[in-house]
DRENDREN-647161 format. One record per residue (C-alpha): residue number from 1; residue in three letters; chain; x, y, z. Coordinates in Angstrom, 1 decimal. Last residue first. Example, Ala and Ser with C-alpha at 12.3 -4.5 7.8 and 13.67 -1.06 7.14 Angstrom:
<pts>
num | residuo | cadena | east | north | up
2 | SER | A | 13.7 | -1.1 | 7.1
1 | ALA | A | 12.3 | -4.5 | 7.8
</pts>
This chain:
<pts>
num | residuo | cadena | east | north | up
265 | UNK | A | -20.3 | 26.7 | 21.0
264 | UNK | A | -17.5 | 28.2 | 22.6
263 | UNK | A | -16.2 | 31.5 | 22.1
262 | UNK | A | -13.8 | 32.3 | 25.0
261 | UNK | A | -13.3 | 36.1 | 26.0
260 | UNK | A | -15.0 | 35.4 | 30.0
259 | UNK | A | -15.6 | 31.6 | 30.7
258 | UNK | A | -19.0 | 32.1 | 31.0
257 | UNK | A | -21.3 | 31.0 | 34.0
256 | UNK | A | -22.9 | 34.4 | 34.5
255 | UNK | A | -19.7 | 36.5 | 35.1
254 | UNK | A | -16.9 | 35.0 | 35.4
253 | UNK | A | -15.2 | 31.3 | 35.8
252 | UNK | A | -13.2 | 29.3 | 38.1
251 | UNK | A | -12.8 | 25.6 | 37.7
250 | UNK | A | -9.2 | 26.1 | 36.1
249 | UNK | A | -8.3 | 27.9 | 39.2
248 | UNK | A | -8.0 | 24.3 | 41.2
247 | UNK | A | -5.8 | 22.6 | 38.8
246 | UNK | A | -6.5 | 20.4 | 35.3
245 | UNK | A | -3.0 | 18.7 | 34.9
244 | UNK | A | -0.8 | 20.8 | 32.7
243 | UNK | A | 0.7 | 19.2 | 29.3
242 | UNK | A | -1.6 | 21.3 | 27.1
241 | UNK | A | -4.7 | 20.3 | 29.2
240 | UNK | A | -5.0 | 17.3 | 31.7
239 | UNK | A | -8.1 | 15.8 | 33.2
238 | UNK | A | -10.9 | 16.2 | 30.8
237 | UNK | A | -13.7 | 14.6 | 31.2
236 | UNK | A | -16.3 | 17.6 | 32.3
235 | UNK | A | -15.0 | 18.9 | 28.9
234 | UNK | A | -17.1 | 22.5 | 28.0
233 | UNK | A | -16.1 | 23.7 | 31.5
232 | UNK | A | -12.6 | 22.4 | 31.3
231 | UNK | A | -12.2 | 23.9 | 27.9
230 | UNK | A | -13.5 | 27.1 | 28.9
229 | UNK | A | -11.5 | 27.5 | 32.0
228 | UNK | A | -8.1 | 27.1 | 30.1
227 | UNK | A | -9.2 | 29.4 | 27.8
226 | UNK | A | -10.0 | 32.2 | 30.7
225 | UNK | A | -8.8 | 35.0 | 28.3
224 | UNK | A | -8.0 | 33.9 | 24.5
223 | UNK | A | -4.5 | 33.3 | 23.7
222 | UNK | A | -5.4 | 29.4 | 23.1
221 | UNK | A | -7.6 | 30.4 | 20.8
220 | UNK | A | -4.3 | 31.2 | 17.9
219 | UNK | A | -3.2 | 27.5 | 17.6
218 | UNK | A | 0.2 | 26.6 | 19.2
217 | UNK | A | -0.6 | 24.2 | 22.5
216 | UNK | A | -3.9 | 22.9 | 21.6
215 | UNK | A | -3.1 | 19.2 | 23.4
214 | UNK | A | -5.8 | 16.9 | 25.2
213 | UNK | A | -5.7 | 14.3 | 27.3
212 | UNK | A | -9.1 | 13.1 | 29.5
211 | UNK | A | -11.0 | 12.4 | 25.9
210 | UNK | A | -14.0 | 9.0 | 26.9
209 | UNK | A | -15.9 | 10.5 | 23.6
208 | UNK | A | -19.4 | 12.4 | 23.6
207 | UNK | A | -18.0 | 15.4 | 25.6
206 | UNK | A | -15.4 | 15.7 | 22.7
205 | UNK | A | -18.4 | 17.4 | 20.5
204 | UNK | A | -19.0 | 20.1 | 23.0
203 | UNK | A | -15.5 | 21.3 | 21.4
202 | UNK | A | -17.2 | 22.6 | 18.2
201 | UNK | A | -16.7 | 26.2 | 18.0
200 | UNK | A | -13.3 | 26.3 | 20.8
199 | UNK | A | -12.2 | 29.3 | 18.6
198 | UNK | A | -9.3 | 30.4 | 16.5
197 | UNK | A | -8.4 | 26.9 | 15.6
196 | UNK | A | -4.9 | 27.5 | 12.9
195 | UNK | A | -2.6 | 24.1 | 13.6
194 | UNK | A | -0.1 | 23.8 | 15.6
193 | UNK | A | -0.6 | 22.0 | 18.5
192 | UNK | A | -3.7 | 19.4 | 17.7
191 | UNK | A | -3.0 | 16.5 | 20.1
190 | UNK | A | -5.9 | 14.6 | 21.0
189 | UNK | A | -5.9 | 12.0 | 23.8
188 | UNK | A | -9.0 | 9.4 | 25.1
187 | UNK | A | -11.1 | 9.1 | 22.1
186 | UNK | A | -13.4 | 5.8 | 21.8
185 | UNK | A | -16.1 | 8.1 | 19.9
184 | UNK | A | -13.6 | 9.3 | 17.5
183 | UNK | A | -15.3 | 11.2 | 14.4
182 | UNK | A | -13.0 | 12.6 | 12.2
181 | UNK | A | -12.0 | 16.5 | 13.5
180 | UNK | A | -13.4 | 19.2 | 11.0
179 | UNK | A | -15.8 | 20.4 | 13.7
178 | UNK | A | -12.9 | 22.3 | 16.0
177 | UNK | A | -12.0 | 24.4 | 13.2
176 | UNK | A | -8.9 | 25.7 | 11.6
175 | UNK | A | -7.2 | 22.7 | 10.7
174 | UNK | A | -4.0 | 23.3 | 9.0
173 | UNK | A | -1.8 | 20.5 | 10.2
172 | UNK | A | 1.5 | 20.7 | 12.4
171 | UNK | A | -0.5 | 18.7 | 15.2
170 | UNK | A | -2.7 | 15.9 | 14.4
169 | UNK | A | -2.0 | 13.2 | 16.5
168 | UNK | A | -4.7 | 10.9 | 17.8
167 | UNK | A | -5.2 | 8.3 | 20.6
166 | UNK | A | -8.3 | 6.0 | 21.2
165 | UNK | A | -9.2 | 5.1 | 17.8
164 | UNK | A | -11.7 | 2.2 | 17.7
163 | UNK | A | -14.5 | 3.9 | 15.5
162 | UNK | A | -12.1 | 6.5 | 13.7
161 | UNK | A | -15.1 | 7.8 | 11.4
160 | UNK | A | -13.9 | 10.1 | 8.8
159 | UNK | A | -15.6 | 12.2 | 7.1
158 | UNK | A | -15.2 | 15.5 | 9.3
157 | UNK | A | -11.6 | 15.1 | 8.1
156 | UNK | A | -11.1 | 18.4 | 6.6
155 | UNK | A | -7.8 | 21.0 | 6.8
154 | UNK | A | -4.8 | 18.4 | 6.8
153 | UNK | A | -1.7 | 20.2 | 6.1
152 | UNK | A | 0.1 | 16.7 | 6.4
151 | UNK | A | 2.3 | 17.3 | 9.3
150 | UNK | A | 1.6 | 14.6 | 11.8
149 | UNK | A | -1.3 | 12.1 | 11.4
148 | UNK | A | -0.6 | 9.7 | 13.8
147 | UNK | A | -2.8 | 7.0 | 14.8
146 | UNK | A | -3.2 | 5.1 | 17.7
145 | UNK | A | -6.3 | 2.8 | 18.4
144 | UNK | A | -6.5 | 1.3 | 14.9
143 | UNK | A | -9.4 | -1.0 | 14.2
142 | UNK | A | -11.4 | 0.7 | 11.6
141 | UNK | A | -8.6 | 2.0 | 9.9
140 | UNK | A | -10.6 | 1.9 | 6.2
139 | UNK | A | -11.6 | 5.7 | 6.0
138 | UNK | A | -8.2 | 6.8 | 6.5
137 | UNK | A | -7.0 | 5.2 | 3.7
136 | UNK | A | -9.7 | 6.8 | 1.1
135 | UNK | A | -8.9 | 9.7 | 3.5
134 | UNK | A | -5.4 | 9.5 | 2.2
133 | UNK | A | -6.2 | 8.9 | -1.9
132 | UNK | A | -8.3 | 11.9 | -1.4
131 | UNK | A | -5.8 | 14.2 | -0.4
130 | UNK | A | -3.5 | 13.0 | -2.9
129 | UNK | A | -6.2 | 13.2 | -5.6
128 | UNK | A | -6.3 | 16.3 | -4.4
127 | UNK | A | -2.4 | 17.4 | -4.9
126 | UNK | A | -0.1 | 18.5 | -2.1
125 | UNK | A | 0.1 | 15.8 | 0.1
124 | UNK | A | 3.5 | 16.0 | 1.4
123 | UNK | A | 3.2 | 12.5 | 3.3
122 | UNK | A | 5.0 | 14.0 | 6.6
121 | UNK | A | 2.5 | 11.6 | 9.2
120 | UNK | A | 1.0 | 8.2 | 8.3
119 | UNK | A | 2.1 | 6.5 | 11.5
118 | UNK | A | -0.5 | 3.7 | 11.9
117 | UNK | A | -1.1 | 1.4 | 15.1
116 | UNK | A | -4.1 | -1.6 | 15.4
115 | UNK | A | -4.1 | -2.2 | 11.6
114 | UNK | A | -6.5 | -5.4 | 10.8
113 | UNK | A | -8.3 | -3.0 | 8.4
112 | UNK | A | -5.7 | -1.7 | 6.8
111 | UNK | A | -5.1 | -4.8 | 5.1
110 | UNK | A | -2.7 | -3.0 | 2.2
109 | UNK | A | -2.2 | -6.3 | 0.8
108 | UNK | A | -5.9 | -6.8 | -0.5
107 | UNK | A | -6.5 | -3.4 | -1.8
106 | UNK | A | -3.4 | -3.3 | -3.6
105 | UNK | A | -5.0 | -6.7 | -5.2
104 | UNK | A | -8.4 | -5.1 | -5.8
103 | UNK | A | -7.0 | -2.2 | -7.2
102 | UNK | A | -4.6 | -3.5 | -10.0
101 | UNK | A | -7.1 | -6.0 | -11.1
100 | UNK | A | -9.8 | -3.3 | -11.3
99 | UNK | A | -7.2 | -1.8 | -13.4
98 | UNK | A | -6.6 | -4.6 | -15.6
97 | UNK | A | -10.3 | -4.6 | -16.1
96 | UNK | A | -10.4 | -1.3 | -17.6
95 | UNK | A | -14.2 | -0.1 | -16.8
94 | UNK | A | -12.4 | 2.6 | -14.5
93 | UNK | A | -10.5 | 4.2 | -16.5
92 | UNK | A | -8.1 | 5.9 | -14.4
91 | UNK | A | -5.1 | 4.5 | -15.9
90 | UNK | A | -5.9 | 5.9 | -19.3
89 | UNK | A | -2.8 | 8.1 | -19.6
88 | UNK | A | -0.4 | 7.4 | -16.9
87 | UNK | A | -1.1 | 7.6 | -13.2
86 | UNK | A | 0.0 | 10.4 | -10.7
85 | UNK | A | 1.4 | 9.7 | -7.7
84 | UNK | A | -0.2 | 8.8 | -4.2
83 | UNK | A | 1.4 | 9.6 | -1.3
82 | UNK | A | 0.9 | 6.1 | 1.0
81 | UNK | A | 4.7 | 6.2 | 2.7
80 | UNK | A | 4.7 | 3.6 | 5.8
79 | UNK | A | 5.7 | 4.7 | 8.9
78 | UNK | A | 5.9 | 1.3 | 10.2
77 | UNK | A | 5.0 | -1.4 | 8.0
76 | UNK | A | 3.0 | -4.5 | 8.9
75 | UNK | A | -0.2 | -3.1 | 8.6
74 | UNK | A | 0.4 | -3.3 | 4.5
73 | UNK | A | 1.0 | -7.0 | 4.4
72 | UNK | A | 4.9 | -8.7 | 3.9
71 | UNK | A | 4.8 | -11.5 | 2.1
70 | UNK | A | 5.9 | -10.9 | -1.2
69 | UNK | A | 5.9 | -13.7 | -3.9
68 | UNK | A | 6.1 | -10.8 | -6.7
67 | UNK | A | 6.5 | -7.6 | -5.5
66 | UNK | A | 4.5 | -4.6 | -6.8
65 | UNK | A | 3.3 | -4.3 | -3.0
64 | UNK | A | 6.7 | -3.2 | -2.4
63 | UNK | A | 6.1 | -0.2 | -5.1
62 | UNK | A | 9.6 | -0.2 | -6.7
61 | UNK | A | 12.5 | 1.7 | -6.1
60 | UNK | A | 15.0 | -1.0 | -6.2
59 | UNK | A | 14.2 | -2.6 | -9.2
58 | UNK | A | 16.8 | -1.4 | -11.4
57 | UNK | A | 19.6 | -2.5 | -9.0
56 | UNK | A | 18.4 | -6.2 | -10.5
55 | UNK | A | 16.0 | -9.1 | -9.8
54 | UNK | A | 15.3 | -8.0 | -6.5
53 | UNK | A | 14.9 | -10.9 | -3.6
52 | UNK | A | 11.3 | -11.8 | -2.4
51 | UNK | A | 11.4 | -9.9 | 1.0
50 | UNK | A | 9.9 | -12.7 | 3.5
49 | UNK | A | 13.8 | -12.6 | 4.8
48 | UNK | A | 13.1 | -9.0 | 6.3
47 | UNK | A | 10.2 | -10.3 | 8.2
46 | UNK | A | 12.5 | -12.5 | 10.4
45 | UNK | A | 9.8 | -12.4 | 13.0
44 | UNK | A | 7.1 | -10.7 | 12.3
43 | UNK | A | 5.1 | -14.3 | 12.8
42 | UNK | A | 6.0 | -13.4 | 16.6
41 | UNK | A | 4.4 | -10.4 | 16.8
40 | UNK | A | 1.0 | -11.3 | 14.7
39 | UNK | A | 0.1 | -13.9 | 17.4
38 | UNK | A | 0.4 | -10.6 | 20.1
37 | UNK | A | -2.2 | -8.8 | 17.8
36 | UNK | A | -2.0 | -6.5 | 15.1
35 | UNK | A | 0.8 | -4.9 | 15.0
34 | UNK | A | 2.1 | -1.8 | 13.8
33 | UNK | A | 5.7 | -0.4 | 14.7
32 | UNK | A | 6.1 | 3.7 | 14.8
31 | UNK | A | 4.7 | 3.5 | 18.4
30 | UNK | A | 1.9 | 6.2 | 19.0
29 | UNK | A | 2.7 | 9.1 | 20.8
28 | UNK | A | 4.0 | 9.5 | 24.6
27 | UNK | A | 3.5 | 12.6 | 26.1
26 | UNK | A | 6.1 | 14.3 | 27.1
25 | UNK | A | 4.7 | 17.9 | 26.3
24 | UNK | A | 6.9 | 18.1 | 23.0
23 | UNK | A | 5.1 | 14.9 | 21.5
22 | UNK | A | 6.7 | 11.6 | 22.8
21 | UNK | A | 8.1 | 8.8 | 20.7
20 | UNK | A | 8.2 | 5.5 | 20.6
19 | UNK | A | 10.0 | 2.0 | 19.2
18 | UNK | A | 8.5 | -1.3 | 18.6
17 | UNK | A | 11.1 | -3.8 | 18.2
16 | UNK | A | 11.5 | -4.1 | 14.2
15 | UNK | A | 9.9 | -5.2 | 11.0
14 | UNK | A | 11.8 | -3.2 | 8.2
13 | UNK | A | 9.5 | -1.9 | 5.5
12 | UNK | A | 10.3 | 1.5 | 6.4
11 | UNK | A | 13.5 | 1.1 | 7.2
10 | UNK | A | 14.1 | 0.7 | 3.4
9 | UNK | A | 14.6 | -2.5 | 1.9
8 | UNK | A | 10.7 | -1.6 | -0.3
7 | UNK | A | 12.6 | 1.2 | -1.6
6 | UNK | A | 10.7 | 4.3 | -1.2
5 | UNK | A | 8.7 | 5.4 | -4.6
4 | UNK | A | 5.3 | 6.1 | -2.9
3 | UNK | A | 2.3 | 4.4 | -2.9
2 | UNK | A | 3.1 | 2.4 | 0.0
1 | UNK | A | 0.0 | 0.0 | 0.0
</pts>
């Protein structure tokens, strides 16, 4: 399912000890390994050797799922590359058979579906059909419970439904608006630093997920007065915001009810 031109000996087709990282607030993020499920584990092992060897230097930047005889299955990769590049004249003809072929079987070994933890982040996704290639991807994680979606000037994924996602990362996008999150009803942490939300418009809809984490470090609202009230106020779940635990002055609010200069709706 890597759509881009990385070499399918790269590290990221490697199977490997799962490795982490944490977001600038210490928070862990998603590990960069997927696996499915503690029998998926140990058939990893030796992964590398389920590489069908390459006929000649020649080969070496082709699509992995291009392979003949290989083994290796799309929720297997870590940080895998899914940018989607153009196609030749005629290749989006539909009625072609040889391109239902084509789709089916890169449908079949990218088995996003049984992916449990995805790192799609940095895919340069400057085209539509780029864009839409992605949420075509996004659309079909309906298992994962970490996901990373860092740096992709992502502005729209109100579409998506994230059914089993528990933990998100979406900072360095260009989200401007609360509502244009996927839908996460299992959500526990959301990271969105960085991105362009002016308002909290929208953050009611976190009180219908399980969110007690949340990250908006970076984005223009969070210079608003009594912010940090707001949120708290709007998220009766919510135990820690950007990094801080929620603390005793974080209750307080002015006036009738309102956290004072803090649209929320």
């Amino acid at each position: 399912m890597s759509e881009g031109t990385a070499s399918p000996y790269s590290s990221t087709s490697g199977i490997a000890a799962p490795s982490t990282i944490s977001d600038s607030y210490g928070i862990p993020a998603a590990p960069l390994l997927v696996v499915t499920d503690p029998a998926g584990t140990a058939r990893n092992v030796g992964a590398r050797n389920r590489l069908p060897p390459l006929p000649s230097s020649r080969y070496s930047h082709t699509r992995w799922h291009e392979l003949n005889d290989n083994a290796i299955m799309g929720h297997e990769l870590r940080a895998p590359r899914v940018r989607e590049g153009p196609d030749g004249p005629g290749a989006t003809d539909s009625s072609s058979r040889a391109f239902s072929r084509k789709f089916d079987y890169r449908n079949k070994v990218e088995n996003w579906e049984n992916a449990m933890c995805v790192n799609l982040s940095y895919q340069d996704l400057g085209d539509d059909y780029q864009k839409g290639n992605f949420v075509r991807i996004l659309k079909r994680l309906i298992r994962c419970e970490k996901l990373q979606l860092i740096d992709n000037s992502l502005t729209d994924l109100s579409s998506v439904l994230l059914p089993s996602c528990t933990h998100i990362y979406l900072q360095g996008n260009h989200l401007k608006s609360l509502k244009k999150l996927p839908r996460m009803p299992r959500l526990r942490h959301l990271t969105l630093s960085n991105n362009g939300i002016e308002s909290l418009t929208g953050l009611a809809l976190l009180r219908k997920t399980n969110i007690d984490s949340l990250v908006l470090t970076g984005n223009p609202v969070v210079l608003h007065d009594s912010y940090r009230q707001a949120v708290f106020r709007e998220i009766p779940s919510l135990k820690v915001l950007d990094g801080i635990p929620k603390l005793a002055k974080d209750s307080d609010v002015e006036g009738n009810g309102k956290a004072a200069g803090c649209t929320v709706s």
